[in-house]
C-alpha positions as CSV (number, residue, x, y, z in Angstrom):
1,X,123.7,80.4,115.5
2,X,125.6,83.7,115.6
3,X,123.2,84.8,118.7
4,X,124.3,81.4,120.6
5,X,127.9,82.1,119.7
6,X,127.9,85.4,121.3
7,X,126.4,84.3,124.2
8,X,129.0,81.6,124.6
9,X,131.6,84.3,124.5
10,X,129.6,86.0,127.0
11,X,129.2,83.7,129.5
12,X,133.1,82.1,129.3
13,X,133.9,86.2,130.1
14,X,131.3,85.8,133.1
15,X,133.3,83.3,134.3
16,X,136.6,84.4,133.8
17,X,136.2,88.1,135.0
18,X,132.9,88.3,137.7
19,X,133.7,84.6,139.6
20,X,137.4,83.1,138.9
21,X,138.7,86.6,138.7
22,X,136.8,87.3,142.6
23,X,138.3,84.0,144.0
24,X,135.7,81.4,143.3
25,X,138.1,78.4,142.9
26,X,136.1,75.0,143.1
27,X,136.7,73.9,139.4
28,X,133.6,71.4,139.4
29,X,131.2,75.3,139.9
30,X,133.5,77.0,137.2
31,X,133.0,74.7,134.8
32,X,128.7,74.4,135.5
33,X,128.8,78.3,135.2
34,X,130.1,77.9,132.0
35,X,128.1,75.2,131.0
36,X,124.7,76.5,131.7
37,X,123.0,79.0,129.8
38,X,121.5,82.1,131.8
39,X,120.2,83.8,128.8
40,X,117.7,81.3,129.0
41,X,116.6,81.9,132.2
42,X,115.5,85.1,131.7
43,X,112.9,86.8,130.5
44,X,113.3,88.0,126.1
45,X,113.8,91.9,127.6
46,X,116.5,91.2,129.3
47,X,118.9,88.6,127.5
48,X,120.8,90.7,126.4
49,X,121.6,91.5,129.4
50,X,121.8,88.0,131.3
51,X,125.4,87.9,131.5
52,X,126.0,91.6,133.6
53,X,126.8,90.8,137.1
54,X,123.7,91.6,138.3
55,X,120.1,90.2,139.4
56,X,117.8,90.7,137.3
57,X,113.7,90.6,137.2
58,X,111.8,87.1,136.6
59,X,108.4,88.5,136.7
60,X,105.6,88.4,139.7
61,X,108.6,90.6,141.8
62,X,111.4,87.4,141.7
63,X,114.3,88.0,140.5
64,X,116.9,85.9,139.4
65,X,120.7,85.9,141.6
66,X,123.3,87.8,140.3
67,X,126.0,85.0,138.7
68,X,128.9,85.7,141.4
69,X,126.9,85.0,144.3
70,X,125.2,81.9,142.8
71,X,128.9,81.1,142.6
72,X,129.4,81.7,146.1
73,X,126.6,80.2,147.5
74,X,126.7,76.9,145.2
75,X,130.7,76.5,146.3
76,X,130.5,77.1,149.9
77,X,127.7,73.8,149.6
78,X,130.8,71.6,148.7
79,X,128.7,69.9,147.0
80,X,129.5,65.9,145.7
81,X,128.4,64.1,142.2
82,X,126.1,61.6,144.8
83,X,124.4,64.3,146.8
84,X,120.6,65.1,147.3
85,X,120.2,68.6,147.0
86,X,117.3,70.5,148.8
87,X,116.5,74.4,147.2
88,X,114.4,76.8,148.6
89,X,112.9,78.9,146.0
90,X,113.4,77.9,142.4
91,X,112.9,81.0,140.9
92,X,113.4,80.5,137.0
93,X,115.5,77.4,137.9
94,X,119.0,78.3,137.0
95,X,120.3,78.0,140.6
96,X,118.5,74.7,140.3
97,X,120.3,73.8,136.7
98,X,123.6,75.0,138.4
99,X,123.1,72.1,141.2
100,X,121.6,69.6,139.1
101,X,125.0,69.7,137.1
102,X,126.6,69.3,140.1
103,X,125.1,66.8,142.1
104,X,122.9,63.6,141.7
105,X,119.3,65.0,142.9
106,X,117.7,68.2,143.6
107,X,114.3,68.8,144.6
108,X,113.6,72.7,144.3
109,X,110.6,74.7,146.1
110,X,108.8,77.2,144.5
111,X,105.8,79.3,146.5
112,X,104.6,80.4,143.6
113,X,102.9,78.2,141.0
114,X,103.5,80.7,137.8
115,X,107.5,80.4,138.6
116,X,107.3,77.4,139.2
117,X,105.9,76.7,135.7
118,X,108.6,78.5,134.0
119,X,111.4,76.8,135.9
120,X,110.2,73.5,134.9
121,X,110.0,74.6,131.1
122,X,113.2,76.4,131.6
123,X,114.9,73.0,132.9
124,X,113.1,70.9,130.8
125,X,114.2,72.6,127.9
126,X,118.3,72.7,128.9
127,X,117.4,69.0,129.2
128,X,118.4,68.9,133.1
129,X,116.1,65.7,134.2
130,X,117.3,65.6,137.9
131,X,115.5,68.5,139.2
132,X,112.1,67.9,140.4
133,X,110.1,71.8,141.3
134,X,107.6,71.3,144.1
135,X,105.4,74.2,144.7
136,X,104.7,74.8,148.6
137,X,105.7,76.5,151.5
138,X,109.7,76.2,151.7
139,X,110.5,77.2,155.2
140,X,108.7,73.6,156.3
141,X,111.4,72.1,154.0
142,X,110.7,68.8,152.1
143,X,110.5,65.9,154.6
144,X,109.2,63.5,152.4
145,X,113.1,63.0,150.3
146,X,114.8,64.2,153.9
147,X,117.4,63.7,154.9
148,X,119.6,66.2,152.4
149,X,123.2,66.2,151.8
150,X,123.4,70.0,150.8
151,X,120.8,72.5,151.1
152,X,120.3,76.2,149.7
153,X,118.2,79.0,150.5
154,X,117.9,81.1,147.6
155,X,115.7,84.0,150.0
156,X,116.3,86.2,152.8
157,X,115.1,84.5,156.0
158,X,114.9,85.8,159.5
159,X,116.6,82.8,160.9
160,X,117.6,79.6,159.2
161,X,114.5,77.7,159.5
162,X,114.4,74.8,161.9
163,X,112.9,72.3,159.7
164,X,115.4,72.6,157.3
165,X,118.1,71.7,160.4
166,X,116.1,68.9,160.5
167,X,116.2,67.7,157.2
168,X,119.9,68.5,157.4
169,X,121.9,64.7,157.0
170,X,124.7,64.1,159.1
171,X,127.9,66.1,157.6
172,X,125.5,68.3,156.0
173,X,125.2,71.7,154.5
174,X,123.0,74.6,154.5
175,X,123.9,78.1,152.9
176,X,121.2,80.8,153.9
177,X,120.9,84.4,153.5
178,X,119.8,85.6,157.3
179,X,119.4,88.6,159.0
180,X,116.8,91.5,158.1
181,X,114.3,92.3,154.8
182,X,117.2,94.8,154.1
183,X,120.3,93.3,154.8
184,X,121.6,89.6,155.6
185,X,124.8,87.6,156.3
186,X,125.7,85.0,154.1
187,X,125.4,81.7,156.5
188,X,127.0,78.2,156.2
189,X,125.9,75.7,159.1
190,X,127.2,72.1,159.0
191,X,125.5,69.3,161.1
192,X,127.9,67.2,162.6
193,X,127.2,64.8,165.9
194,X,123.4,66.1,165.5
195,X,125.0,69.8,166.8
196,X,124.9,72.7,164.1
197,X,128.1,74.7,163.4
198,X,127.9,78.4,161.9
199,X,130.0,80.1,159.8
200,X,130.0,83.7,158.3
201,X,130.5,84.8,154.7
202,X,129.7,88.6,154.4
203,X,126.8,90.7,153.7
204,X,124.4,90.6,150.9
205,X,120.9,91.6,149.9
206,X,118.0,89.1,149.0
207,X,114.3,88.8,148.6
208,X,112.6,87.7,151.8
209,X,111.9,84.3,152.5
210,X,108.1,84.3,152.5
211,X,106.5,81.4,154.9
212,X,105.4,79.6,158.2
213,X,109.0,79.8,159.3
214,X,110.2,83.1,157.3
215,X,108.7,86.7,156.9
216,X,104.8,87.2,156.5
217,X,103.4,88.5,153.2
């Protein structure tokens, strides 16, 4: 369809210019941010604008990651084809579609059961069948597929939540925006020897990370 097309042309130029072009390298992320389509994780008003380098609203006051730093985020998770994949706030699910391309499970939490409707339409409907949404609190994790090889935190938390340490495997991952409502760092911490090592990626600005082990409402 001539709509599809230019949406393909779009999102190739999203990649090109916003992520490869701003040093995202990891071939295996380039080629799932060309592959999935973020028009259709948006709402109708805004498609046209769903490949601008920008967040953009989802509806009950989500919003869905600007395409660079869902770059970022999914690359620093050096993520493998047999990992299990734990995401904390599903959102309209294209983080989650990003990562299910990528790796061979991922169960995604979403607080709220309205989102978490649409991301499972969403998914369901780019056919991605390895991403199971579980609506619930988040910051307590997901111990009942623990231990996970890679996880994300799609939210601005206060500190990285210790259950999700816990649920960390050994060699693991975790990639969380921490710091204030207002501001965060972008933070990588690796379990190795059941000891947690951080790293530091720069600033950016998330929702916050509602729960038992994140901000109040």
């Amino acid at each position: 369809m001539p709509g599809e097309d230019r949406f393909e042309q779009e999102r190739q130029r999203m990649v090109d210019l916003q992520i490869a072009a701003r040093g995202v390298k990891d071939s295996r992320v380039l080629a799932a941010m060309r592959s999935v389509r973020r028009h259709l994780f948006v709402p109708l008003s805004f498609r046209d604008s769903a490949y601008n380098d920008s967040p953009l609203p989802i509806g009950s006051g989500q919003t869905i990651s600007q395409p660079y730093i869902v770059a970022v985020m999914t690359e620093l998770l050096r993520l493998q084809p047999g990992d299990r994949v734990l995401e904390i706030g599903c959102g309209s699910g294209y983080q989650a579609a990003i990562l299910g391309t990528l790796a061979r499970e991922v169960i995604s939490i979403e607080r709220l059961p309205e989102i978490a409707r649409m991301a499972r339409e969403n998914l369901s409907r780019e056919g991605i069948g390895n991403v199971t949404v579980v609506v619930g609190d988040g910051t307590l994790g997901y111990p009942e597929r623990a231990p996970y090889d890679a996880i994300l935190v799609t939210a601005a938390a206060p500190r990285v939540p210790p259950p999700l340490l816990e649920q960390l495997a050994e060699g693991g991952r975790l990639v969380a925006p921490v710091g204030s409502r207002d501001l965060q760092e972008l933070v990588r911490c690796t379990k190795r020897d059941n000891t947690i090592d951080r790293e530091h990626f720069g600033g950016v600005v998330f929702v916050p990370l509602l729960g038992q082990q994140g901000w109040p409402e």
